[in-house]
C-alpha positions as CSV (number, residue, x, y, z in Angstrom):
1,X,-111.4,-98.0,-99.0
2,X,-107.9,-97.1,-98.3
3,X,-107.0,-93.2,-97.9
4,X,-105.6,-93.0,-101.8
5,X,-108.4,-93.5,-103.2
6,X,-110.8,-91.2,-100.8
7,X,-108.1,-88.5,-101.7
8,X,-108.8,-89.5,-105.7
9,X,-112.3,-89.0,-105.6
10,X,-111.8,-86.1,-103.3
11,X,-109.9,-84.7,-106.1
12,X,-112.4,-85.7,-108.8
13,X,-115.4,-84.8,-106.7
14,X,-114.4,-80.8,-106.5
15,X,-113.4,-80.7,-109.9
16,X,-116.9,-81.7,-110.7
17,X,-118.2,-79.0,-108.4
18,X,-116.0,-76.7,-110.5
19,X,-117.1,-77.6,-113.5
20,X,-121.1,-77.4,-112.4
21,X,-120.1,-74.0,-110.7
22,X,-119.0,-72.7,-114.0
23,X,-122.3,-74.0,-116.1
24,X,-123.9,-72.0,-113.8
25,X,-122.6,-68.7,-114.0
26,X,-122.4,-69.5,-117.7
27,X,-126.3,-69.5,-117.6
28,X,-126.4,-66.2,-115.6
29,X,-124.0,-64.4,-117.5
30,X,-125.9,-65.2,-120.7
31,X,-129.2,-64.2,-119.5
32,X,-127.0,-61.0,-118.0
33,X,-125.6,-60.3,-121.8
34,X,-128.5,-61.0,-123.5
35,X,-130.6,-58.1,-120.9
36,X,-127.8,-55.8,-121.7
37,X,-128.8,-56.1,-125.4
38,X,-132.2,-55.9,-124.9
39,X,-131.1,-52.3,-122.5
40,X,-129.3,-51.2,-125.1
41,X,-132.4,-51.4,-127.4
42,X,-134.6,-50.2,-124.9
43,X,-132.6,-47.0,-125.1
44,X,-131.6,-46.6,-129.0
45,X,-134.7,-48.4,-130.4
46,X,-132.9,-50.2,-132.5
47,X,-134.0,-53.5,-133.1
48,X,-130.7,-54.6,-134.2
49,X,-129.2,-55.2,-130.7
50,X,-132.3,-57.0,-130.0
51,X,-130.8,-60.0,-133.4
52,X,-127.3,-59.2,-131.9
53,X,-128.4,-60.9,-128.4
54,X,-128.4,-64.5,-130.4
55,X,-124.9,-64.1,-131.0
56,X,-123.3,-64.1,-127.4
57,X,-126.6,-67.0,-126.8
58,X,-125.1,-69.2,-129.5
59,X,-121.3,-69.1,-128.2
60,X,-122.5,-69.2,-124.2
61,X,-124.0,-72.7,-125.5
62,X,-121.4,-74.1,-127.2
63,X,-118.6,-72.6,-123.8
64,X,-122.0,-74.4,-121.1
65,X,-121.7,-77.0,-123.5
66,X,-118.1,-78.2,-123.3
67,X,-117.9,-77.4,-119.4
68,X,-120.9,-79.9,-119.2
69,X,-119.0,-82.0,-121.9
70,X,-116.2,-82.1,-119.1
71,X,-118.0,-82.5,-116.0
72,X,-119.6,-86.1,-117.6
73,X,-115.9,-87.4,-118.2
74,X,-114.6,-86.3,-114.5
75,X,-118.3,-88.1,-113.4
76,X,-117.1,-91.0,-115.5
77,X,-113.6,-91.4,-113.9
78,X,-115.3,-90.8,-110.6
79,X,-117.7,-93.8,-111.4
80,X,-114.3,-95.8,-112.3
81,X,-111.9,-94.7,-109.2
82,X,-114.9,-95.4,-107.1
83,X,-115.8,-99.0,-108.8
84,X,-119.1,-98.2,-109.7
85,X,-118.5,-98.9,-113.4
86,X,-115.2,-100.4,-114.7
87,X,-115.0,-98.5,-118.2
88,X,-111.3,-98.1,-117.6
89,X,-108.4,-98.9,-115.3
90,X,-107.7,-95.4,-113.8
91,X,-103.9,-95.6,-111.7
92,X,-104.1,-93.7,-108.4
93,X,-104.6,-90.1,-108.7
94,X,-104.6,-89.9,-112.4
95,X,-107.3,-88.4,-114.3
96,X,-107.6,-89.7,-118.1
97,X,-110.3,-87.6,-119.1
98,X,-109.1,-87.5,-123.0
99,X,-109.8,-91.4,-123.1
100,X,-113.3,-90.9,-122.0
101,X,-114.6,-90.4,-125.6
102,X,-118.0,-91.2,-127.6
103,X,-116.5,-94.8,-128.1
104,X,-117.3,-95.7,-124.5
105,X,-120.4,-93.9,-123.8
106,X,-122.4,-91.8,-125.9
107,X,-122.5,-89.3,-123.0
108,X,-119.2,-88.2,-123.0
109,X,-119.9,-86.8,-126.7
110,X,-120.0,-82.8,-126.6
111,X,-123.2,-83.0,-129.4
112,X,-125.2,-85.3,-126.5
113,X,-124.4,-82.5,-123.6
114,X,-124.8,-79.9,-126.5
115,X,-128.3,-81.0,-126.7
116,X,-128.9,-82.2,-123.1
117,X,-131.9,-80.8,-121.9
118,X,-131.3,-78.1,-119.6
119,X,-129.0,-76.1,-122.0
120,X,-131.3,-77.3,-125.1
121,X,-134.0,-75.5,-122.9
122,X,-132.4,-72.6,-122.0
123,X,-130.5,-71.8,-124.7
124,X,-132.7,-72.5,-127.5
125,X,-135.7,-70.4,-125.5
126,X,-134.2,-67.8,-125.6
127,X,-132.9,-67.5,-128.9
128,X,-136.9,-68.0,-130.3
129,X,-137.8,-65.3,-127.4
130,X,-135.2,-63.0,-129.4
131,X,-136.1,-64.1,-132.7
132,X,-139.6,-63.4,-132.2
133,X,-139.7,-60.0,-130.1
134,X,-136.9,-58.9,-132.6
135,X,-139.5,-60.0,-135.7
136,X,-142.2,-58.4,-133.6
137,X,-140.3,-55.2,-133.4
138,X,-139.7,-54.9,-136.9
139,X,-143.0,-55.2,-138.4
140,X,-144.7,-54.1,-135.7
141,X,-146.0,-50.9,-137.7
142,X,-147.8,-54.0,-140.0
143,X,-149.2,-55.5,-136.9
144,X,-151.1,-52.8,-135.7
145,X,-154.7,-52.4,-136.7
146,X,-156.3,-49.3,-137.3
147,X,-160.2,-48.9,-135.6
């Protein structure tokens, strides 16, 4: 493997890192937003903030989702550059990521990493955590039996 190419996926190999870095503290600043909320209602009693937490969940998703999204199509033209998989000819040091679509591999599709399994799993937990403490909250005063 000439020096080029160990450059290329040098290159393609930290912007991968990047990308994962970033899903990660996407995840932590969601859980971080989400136990401000739950703070906030801790000290209004308002179960309102408690329904608002879903909100910054749903977009943290979607913003995990795309950087996850990206990450597969840099993994793809690593896989390429490196020979592993010839999916597309990929010139020295170029980085086609906008040709790596759903056409050529249902991975690259933002709905597939939208609904891979670690953000399905930690998104969608703990938007039915919310849901139910925030329905909880509500009619708790029905809830509570009497002796």
């Amino acid at each position: 493997m000439d020096t080029d190419k160990t450059k290329h996926l040098e290159f393609i190999q930290n912007i991968i890192t990047r990308m994962n870095t970033n899903s990660f503290q996407i995840k932590g600043m969601s859980i971080t937003i989400v136990a401000a909320f739950l703070a906030f209602y801790a000290s209004t009693s308002n179960v309102v903030f408690i329904f608002l937490g879903i909100i910054p969940t749903l977009l943290f998703w979607f913003l995990d989702s795309y950087y996850l999204q990206q990450e597969r199509k840099f993994r793809g033209v690593y896989e390429d550059v490196a020979g592993l998989k010839q999916r597309l000819k990929i010139r020295p040091f170029d980085m086609p990521i906008k040709e790596y679509t759903k056409a050529i591999d249902n991975n690259f599709s933002f709905w597939k990493a939208f609904l891979s399994l670690k953000n399905y799993l930690l998104y969608l937990s703990i938007i039915i955590l919310l849901i139910i403490v925030g329905v909880l909250l509500t009619y708790r005063d029905c809830l509570i039996i009497n002796k």
